[in-house]
C-alpha positions, 0 to 999 in steps of 0.5 A, spaced: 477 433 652 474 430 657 475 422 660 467 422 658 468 426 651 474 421 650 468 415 651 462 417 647 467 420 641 470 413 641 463 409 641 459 406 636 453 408 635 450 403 632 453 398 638 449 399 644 443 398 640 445 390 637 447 390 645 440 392 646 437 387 640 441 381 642 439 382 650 431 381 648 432 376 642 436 372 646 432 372 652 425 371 647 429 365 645 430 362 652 423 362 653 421 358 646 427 353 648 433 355 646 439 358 649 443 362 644 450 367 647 449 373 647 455 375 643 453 371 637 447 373 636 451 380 637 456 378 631 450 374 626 446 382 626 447 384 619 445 390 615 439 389 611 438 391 604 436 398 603 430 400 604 429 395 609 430 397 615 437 398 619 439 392 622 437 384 620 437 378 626 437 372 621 433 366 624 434 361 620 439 356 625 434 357 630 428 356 627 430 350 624 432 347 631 425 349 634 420 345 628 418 352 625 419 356 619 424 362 619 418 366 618 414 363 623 419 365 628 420 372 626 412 373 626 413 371 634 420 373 636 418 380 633 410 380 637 411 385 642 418 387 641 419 393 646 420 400 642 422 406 644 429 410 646 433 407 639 428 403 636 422 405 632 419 398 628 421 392 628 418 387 623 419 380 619 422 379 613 423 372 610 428 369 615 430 376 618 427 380 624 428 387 621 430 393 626 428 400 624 432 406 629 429 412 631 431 418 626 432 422 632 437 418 636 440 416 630 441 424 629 444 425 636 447 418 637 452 420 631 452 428 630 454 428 638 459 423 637 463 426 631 462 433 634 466 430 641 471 426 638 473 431 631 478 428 628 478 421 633 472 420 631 471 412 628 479 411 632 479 405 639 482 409 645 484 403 648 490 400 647 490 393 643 498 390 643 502 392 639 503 390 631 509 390 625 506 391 618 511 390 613 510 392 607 513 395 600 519 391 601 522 391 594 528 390 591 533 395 590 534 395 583 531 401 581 525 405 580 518 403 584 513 401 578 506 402 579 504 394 579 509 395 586 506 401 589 500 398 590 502 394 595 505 400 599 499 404 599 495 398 601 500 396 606 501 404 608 493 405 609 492 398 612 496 402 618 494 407 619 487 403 620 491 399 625 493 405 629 486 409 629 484 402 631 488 402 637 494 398 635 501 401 636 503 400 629 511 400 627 511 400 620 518 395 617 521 395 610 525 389 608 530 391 604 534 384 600 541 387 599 543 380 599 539 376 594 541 375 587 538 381 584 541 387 588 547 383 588 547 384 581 547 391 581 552 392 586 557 387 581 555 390 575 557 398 579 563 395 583 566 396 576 569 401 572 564 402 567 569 402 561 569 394 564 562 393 563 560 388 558 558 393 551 551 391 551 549 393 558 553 400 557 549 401 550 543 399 553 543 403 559 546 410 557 552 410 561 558 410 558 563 413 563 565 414 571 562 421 571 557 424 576 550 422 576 546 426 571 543 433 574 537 431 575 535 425 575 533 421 582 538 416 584 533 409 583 533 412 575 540 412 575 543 407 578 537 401 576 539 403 568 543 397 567 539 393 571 535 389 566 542 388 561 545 386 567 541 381 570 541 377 563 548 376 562 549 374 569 544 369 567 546 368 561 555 368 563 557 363 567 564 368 569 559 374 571 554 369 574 560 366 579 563 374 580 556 375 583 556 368 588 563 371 590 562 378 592 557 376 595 560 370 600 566 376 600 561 381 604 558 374 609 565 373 611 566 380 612 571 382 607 567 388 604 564 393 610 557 393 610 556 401 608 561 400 602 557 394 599 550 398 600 551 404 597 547 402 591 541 399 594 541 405 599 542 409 593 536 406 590 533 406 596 533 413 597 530 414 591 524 409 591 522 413 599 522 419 595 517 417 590 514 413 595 513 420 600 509 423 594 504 419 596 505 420 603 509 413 605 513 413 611 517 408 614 519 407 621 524 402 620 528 399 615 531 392 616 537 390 611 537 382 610 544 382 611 544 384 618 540 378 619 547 374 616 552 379 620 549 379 626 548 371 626 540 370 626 540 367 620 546 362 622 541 361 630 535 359 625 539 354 621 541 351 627 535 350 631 532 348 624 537 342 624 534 339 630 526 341 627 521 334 628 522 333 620 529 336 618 532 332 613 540 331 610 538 330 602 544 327 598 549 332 598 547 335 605 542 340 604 538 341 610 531 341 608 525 340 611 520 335 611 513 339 611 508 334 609 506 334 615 503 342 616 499 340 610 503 342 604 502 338 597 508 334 594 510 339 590 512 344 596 514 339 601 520 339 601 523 345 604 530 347 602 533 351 608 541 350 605 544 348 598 548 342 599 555 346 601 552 349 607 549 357 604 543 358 606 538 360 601 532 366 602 527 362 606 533 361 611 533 369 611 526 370 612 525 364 617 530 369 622 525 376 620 519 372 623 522 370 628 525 376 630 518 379 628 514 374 633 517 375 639 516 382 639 509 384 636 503 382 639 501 382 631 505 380 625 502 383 618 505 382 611 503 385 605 506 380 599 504 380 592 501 373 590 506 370 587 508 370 593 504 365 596 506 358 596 513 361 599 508 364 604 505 357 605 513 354 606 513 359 611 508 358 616 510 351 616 517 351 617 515 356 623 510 351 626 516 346 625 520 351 629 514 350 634 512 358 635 506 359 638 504 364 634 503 365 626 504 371 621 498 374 618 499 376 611 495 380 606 496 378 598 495 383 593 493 382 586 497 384 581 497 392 576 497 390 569 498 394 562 492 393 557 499 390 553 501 385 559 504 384 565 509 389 568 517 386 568 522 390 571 526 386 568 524 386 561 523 394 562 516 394 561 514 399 566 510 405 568 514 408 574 511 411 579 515 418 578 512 417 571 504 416 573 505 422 578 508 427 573 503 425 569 497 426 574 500 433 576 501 435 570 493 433 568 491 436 574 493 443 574 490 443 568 484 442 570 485 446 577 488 452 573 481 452 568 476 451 575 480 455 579 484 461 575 484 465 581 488 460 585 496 464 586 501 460 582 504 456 588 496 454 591 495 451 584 502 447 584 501 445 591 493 443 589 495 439 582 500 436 586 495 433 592 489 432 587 494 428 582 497 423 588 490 423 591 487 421 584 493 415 584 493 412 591 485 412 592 485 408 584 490 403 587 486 403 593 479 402 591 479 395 588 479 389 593 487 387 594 487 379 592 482 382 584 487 384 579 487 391 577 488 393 568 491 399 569 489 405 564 491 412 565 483 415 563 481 411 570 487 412 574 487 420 573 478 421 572 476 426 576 469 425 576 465 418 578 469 414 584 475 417 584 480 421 589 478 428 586 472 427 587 472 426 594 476 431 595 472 436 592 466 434 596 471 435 603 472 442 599 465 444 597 464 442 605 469 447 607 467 452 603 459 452 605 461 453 612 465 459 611 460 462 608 455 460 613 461 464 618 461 470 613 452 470 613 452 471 621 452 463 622 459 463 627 454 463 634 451 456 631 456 453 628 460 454 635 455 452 639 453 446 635 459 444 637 457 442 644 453 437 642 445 437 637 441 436 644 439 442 645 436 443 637 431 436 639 426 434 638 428 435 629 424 438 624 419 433 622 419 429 617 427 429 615 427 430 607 430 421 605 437 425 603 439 426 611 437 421 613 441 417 608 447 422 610 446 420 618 446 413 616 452 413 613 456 418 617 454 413 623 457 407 620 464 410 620 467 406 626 464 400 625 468 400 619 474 402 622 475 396 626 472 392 621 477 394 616 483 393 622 480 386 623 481 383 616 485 389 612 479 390 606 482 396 606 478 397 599 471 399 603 475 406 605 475 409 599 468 406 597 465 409 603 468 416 602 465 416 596 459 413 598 458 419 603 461 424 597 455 422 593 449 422 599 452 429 601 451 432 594 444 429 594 442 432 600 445 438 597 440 438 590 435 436 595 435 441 601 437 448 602 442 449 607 443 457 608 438 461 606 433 455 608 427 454 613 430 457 620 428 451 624 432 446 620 439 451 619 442 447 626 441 440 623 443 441 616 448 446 617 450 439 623 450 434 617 455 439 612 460 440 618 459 432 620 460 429 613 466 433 612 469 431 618 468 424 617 471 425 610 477 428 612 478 422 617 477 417 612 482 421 606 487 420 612 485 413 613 486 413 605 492 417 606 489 423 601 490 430 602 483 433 604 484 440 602 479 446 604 480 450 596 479 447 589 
């Protein structure tokens, strides 16, 4: 692709015409009495209601400054306003001046910059920093649950944005080995399991040393005795003060590293294995112990000591006094070190950011709400630490059962492994009835990508910080605003076009390729339903860098629906082959363009866009 190919794919349609809007209003302005700059009046446009028009410059502020009325002002502003190029009406609206774009350059604007830009279409080109997102991060005591796995597939698609956004994206997994839940873990399994209390050995299934079952992932296994474990440990002062004691052995050195890992690594590989059926990847783990044996944390401590509010309580823990970054009473006090000198988790946390600051332009993390007072704690402590930058984070709203919330402590869960199985197996029923010419290993691999699509694209589509009640009839739907649909609408794209190939359309499909310009002027007048298709299909990089501005990562999947519905009602609405001669260019554009885009946001999303269903 050439360096102006590269340009006009990356470009947003709708960017030169705001540009253009600004410009003359702000200059219409100025002569009435008020200077206004251009990129404000550039951000205050906004979308109109549907069915009025396409862009909407709101003119309130302005005409209150002026001693008119909103729509006084938008009578005047918009007298005269020059047409032509991009613009075909402009007309006031109650406080707005409303903008209708011409449908010809709309169609070339966009069809053009899809064609060019394939699969770069909606991505930035030029480089904007680099970026940490860390996400997932779940304690390494056995099997991921649904209620978790929402926060890597929001983290996973928020950077995959990130990086078509422009950003160099290095995705973290933090993993805590040495908090007190996987300690327990590598307590319990660092005995004979004849010596395991009775109660956890009966509630676990384990009952001897032997090998791990045939079959069954590794999380499973060693996670079993996770919930029976953690109650006695809280329950018994020994079991508890066995745990504190391992875990000072390994700080000191006493235990190697790789030794007293091997039960979190074990879990850790089984949770990336589920984790790679939606296809979650990680480029980097950081294990909270290192941050200890390396000497990051004790570094922390020690600049903490010195901090403008640091406070010795009575006994000599170290604290910081947060009332000054606007904590409430009950926050306030940040314990940093328990009164003999052992750090607490925050200390750990304090030492990542840390570390994480220094090296990215931006820092993201994807937490769990219940995380946000210990959030809020850290950004204080690190604006004690005076560092001139701050995190970003993005909390997410727990999954609940209609019975309750998921604990995997009390072992009331629906994992992760368990809802995938499950969408397969109702998966390849329903593409083995659709499609019972499909081989055997074609229909497994479809089922397999339908039902993963069909959980990630529901975990996805509702806002992050609203809860989700998690049932299996929404979850695994193939019909409405779901993954399969979209799927099959990319399919149904796919489809058209090697038929339009087969019927002697190969030559035109080919030469549209190059661009929409030659088949100008278009029909007139376009049926409602491609005009509603180009608008939405001109959108996409807008969103894009929307979503990578403020991670409303939900709007992708009601997006992809948005273009699945409209591209099934162009169908009902038009003929495509076998048509009028004079609209196959454009209509044949529209399919090839709506699945692109499609597929691009399925990426985003991290759906499979398949070309058979």
């Amino acid at each position: 692709m050439s360096g102006k190919e590269e340009s006009i794919s990356n470009e947003n349609p709708w960017t030169a015409v705001r540009s253009r809007i600004a410009s003359e209003a702000a200059q219409r302005l100025e002569r009435l009495g008020v200077s206004v700059p251009l990129d404000q009046l550039e951000r205050e446009i906004s979308v109109p209601p549907e069915g009025m028009g396409d862009l909407a410059l709101p003119l309130f502020r302005y005409a209150k400054k002026l001693g008119k009325s909103p729509q006084e002002l938008a009578s005047v502003l918009g007298e005269g306003f020059p047409m032509g190029g991009a613009l075909a009406h402009a007309a006031p609206a109650g406080g707005f001046l409303n903008f209708t774009v011409s449908v010809p350059w709309l169609a070339e604007a966009t069809l053009s910059r899809i064609f060019s830009g394939k699969e770069r279409y909606g991505h930035t080109l030029k480089p904007r920093g680099r970026v940490c997102v860390e996400h997932t991060s779940a304690n390494p005591t056995g099997q991921l649950h649904v209620g978790r796995s929402r926060n890597g597939i929001i983290g996973d698609t928020y950077a995959r944005v990130l990086s078509a956004a422009g950003y160099d994206v290095r995705v973290q997994f933090y993993v805590d080995d040495i908090g007190r839940q996987a300690a327990t873990l590598v307590w319990i399994w660092s005995k004979p399991v004849h010596d395991w209390p009775e109660n956890v050995r009966e509630r676990s299934g384990i009952s001897s040393d032997g090998p791990k079952p045939e079959g069954m992932k590794p999380d499973e296994w060693r996670g079993k005795p996770y919930p029976s474990a953690s109650e006695v440990v809280k329950q018994e002062e020994t079991a508890a003060r066995e745990v504190s004691d391992l875990t000072s052995r390994f700080e000191r050195g006493e235990i190697p590293p790789a030794e007293y890992r091997k039960v979190p690594k074990d879990i850790l590989d089984g949770v990336l294995a589920t984790l790679g059926r939606v296809h979650i990847h990680f480029d980097e783990f950081v294990w909270e112990s290192d941050l200890i044996l390396d000497g990051s944390v004790r570094k922390t401590v020690g600049e903490l000591e010195h901090a403008p509010h640091a406070v010795r309580l009575e006994g000599g823990a170290l604290a910081i006094d947060a009332s000054a970054q606007g904590l409430p009473p009950d926050l306030a006090k940040v314990l940093i070190t328990r009164s003999d000198g052992t750090h607490l988790y925050i200390a750990r946390d304090l030492a990542y950011h840390t570390r994480k600051l220094a090296e990215f332009d931006r820092v993201i993390d994807v937490i769990g709400e219940d995380h946000k007072a210990h959030f809020r704690s850290l950004l204080a402590v690190l604006s004690e630490m005076g560092l001139p930058r701050k995190p970003e984070v993005l909390h997410y709203a727990f999954v609940s059962l209609p019975e309750g919330k998921m604990s995997t402590r009390a072992g009331r869960i629906v994992t992760l492994d368990d809802l995938l199985d499950e969408a397969h197996s109702r998966a390849l029923k329903e593409v083995t009835e659709r499609r019972a010419d499909l081989p055997p290993d074609e229909a497994e691999h479809v089922a397999e990508s339908v039902g993963a699509g069909a959980v990630r694209f529901h975990l996805l589509s509702v806002q992050p910080d609203k809860p989700i009640v998690f049932r299996w009839e929404d979850a695994l739907s193939f019909e409405g605003k779901s993954g399969p649909f979209v799927q099959y609408s990319y399919a149904r794209a796919s489809s058209l076009l090697r038929k339009a190939k087969d019927s002697g359309e190969g030559p035109l499909l080919a030469d549209l390729e190059k661009g929409i310009t030659k088949y100008l002027p278009l029909p007139e007048p376009l049926d409602p339903r491609e005009v509603d298709l180009l608008r939405s299909l001109s959108r996409f990089p807008a969103l894009v860098r929307r979503v990578s501005e403020d991670g409303s990562v939900h709007l992708l999947p009601l997006y992809a629906h948005e273009v699945s519905d409209r591209l099934n009602s162009f169908y009902q609405a038009v003929r495509v082959l076998g048509g009028e001669a004079q609209s196959l260019p454009l209509r044949l554009a529209l399919v090839a363009s709506a699945r692109q885009v499609l597929g691009n946001t399925l990426h985003l999303i991290g759906v499979e866009p398949l070309e058979r269903m």
